[in-house]
C-alpha positions in Angstrom: 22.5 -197.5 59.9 26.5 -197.4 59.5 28.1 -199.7 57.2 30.9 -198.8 54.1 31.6 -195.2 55.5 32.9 -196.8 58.8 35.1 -199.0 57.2 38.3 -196.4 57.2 38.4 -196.5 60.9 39.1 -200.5 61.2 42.9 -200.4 60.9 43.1 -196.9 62.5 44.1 -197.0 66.8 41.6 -194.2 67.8 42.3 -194.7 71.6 44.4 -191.7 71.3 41.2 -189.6 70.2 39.0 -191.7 72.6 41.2 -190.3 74.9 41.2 -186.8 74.7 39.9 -184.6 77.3 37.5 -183.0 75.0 36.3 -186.1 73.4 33.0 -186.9 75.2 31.5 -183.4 74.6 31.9 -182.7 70.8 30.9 -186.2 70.1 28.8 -187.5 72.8 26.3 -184.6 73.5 24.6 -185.0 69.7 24.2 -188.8 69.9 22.9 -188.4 73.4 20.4 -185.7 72.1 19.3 -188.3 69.1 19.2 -191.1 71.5 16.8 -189.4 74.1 14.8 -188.2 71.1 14.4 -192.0 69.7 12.9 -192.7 72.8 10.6 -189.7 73.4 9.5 -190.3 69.9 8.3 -193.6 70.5 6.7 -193.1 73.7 3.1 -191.7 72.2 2.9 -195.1 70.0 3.5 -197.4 72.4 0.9 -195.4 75.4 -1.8 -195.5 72.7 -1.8 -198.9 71.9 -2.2 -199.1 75.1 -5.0 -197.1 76.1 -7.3 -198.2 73.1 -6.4 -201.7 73.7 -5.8 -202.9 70.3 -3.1 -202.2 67.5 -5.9 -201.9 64.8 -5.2 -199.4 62.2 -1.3 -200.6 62.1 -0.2 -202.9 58.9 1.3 -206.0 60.1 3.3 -206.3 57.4 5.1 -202.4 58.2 5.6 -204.0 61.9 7.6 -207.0 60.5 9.6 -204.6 57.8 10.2 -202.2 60.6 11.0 -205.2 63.2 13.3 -207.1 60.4 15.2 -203.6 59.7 15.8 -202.7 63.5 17.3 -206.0 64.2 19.7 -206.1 61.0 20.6 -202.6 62.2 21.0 -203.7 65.7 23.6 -206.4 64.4 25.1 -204.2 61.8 26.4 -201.6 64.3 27.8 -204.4 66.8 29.7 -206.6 64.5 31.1 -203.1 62.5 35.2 -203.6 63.0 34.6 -199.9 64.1 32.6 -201.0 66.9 34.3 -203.3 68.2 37.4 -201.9 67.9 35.5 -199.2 70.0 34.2 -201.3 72.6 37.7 -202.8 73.0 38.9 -199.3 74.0 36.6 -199.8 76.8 39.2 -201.2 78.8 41.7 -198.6 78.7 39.8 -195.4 78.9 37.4 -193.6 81.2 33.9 -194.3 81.8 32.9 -190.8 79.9 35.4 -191.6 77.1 33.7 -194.9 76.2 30.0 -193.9 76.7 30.7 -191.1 74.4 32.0 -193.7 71.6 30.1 -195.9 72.2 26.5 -193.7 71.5 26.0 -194.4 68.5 25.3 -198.5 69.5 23.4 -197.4 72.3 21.5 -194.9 70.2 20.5 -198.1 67.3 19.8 -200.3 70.6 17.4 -198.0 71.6 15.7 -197.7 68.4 15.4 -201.6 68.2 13.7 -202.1 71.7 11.4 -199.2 70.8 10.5 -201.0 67.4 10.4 -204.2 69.0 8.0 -202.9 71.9 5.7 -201.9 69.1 6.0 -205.7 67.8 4.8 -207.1 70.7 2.4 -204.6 71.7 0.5 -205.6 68.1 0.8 -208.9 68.8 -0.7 -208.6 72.5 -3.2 -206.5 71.4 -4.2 -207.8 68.1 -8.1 -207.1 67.2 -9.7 -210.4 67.8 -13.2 -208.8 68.8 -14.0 -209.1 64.4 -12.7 -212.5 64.4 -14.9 -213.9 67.0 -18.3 -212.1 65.4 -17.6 -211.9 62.1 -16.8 -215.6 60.0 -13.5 -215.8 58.1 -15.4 -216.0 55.1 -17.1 -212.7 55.3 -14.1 -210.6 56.6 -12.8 -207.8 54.5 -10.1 -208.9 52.4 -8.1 -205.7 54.3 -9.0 -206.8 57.5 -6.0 -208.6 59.2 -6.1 -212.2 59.7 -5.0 -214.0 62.8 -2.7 -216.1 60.5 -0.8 -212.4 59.7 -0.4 -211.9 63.7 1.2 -215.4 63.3 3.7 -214.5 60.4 4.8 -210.9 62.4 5.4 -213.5 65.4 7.1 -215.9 64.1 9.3 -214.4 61.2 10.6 -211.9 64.4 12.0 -214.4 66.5 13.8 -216.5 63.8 15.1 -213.3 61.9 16.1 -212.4 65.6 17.8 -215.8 66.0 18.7 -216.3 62.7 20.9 -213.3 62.3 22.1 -213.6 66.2 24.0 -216.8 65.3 25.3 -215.8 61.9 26.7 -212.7 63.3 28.2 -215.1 66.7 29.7 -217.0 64.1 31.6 -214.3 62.2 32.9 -212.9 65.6 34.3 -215.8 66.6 35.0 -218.3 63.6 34.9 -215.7 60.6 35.9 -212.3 62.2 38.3 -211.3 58.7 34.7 -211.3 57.3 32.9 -209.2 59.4 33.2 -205.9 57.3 31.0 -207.9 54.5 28.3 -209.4 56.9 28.2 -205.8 58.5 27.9 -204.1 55.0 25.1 -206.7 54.0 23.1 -206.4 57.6 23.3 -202.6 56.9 22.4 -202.5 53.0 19.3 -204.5 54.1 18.2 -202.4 57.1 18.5 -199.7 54.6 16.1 -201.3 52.1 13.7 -202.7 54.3 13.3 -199.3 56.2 13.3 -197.1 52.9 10.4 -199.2 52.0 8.3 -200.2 55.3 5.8 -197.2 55.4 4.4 -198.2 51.9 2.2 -201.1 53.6 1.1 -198.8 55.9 0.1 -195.9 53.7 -1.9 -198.5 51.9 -3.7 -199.7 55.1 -4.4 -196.2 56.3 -5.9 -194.9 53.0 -8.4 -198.0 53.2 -9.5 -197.9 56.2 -9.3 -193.7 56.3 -9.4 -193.6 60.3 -5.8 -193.2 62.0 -6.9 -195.7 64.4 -4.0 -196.9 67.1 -1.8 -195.1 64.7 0.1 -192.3 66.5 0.0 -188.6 65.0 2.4 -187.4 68.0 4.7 -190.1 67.3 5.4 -189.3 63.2 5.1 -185.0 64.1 8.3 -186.0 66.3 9.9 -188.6 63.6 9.6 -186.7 60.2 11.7 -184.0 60.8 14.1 -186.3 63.3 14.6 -188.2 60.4 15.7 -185.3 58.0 17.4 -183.9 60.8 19.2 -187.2 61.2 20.0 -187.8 57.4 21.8 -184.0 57.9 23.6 -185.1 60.7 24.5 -187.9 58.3 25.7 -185.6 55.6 27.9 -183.8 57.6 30.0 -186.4 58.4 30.3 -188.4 55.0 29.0 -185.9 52.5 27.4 -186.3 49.0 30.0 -189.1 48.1 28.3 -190.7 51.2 24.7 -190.6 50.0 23.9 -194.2 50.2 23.9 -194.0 53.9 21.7 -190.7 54.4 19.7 -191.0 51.4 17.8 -194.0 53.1 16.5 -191.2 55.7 15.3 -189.1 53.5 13.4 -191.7 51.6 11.7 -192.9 54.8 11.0 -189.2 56.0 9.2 -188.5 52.7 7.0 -192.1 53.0 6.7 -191.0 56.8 5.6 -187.4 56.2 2.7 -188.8 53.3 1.5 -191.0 56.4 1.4 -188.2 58.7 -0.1 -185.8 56.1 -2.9 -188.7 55.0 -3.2 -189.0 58.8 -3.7 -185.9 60.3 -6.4 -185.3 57.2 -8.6 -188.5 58.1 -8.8 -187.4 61.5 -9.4 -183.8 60.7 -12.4 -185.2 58.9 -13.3 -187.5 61.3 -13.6 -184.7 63.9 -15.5 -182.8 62.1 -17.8 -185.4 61.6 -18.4 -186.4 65.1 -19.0 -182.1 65.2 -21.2 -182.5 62.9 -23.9 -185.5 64.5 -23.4 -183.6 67.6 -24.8 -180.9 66.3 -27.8 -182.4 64.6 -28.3 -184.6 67.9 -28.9 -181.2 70.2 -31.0 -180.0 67.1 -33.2 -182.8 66.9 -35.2 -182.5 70.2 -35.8 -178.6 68.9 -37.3 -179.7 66.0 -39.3 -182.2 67.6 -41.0 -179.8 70.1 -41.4 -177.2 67.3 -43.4 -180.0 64.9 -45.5 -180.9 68.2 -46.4 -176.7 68.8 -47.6 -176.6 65.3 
């Protein structure tokens, strides 16, 4: 998420420093590594989904925080001054040059299909099996409703929309504002992603099964996102905080889920050990009782 600490860049011409021969590899080969790690990270949720066929286990409401966050970050980081100014330097430098500045966009993109990929994967796989045996009535108060795939659905797309044409309209009929829309889009990315794992610790501690809930997935994103609050700090430092800060938050929430995950698993493990053993001990105690 970039907001305030980009704003000294706006009225600065950086073509010169786009420019530079050794431009691309200072700058560009850390993005790159983040971006490719955004991706890998995701990967593991997304295939087991999947395979189990259903996104039980996740909290709707942590897929519409996360989804909500990703596309204000999305928008903050294209209408940024900085960015644009950026992508208008497209035009008069090379290939390398621009990729390399421009990383940081592609690098939030990325994020934002992978987050939106794990939107419609709940949606298309959304337990309905309970639904269709079980009456509304006598459902779990935890268990997700059909009316909660709804809400995920439909809050998406208009937030999508909703914040697609306000930021169109600050481009092109508002652009001396687009400092203050980029600012807010960022400050509420921030929020909503500082916050988003708290549904989903709740639902995992109830339920106490990791479910469709990917282990690989947070082992990879914990420490990314410490890493990437560091990466943060070296650029802005501590008078920066308010834009790494938000990472560490969400890597704390994030390693409590993985901790509370990899325990209910552990457990359930050793329970599954556990009948298997006293299934292969049952026939032995069977043909002893029958000796005696």
């Amino acid at each position: 998420i970039f907001f305030a600490v980009d704003a000294p860049f706006v009225n600065h011409d950086r073509r010169p420093i786009l420019r530079a021969p050794g431009f691309p590899e200072p700058l560009g080969s850390w993005p790159l590594r983040l971006v490719i790690g955004i991706l890998v990270s995701y990967i593991p949720q997304h295939v087991k989904i999947i395979r189990h066929g259903t996104s039980a286990g996740l909290s709707p409401w942590w897929v519409l925080l996360g989804t909500i966050s990703s596309i204000a970050a999305l928008a903050n980081i294209l209408v940024l001054p900085a960015s644009q100014h950026d992508m208008a330097c497209c035009r008069e430098i090379s290939g390398t040059a621009c990729g390399a500045a421009l990383l940081g966009v592609v690098q939030i993109g990325v994020q934002w299909v992978c987050f939106m990929t794990i939107m419609v994967l709940f949606l298309v796989f959304f337990p309905r099996d309970a639904f269709a045996q079980t009456p509304p009535e006598h459902l779990s108060p935890d268990t997700p409703r059909k009316r909660d795939a709804v809400i995920v659905g439909v809050v998406s797309l208009v937030s999508l929309l909703t914040v697609g044409l306000i930021s169109t309209i600050f481009l092109f009929r508002l652009p001396g504002h687009l400092l203050s829309w980029a600012n807010f889009l960022g400050i509420l990315a921030a929020i909503l992603s500082s916050v988003q794992y708290i549904p989903q610790l709740y639902t995992t501690w109830k339920v106490k099964q990791v479910l469709s809930l990917s282990i690989a997935t947070m082992v990879i994103q914990v420490p990314g996102a410490f890493l990437f609050a560091f990466s943060l700090w070296l650029r802005v430092g501590w008078e920066g905080w308010s834009t790494w800060f938000v990472y560490c938050v969400t890597g704390v929430l994030q390693g409590a889920l993985l901790v509370m995950a990899i325990t209910f698993y552990k457990k359930e493990k050793d329970g599954q050990a556990g009948e298997h053993e006293a299934t292969e001990t049952d026939p032995l105690l069977e043909q002893s009782g029958s000796h005696n």
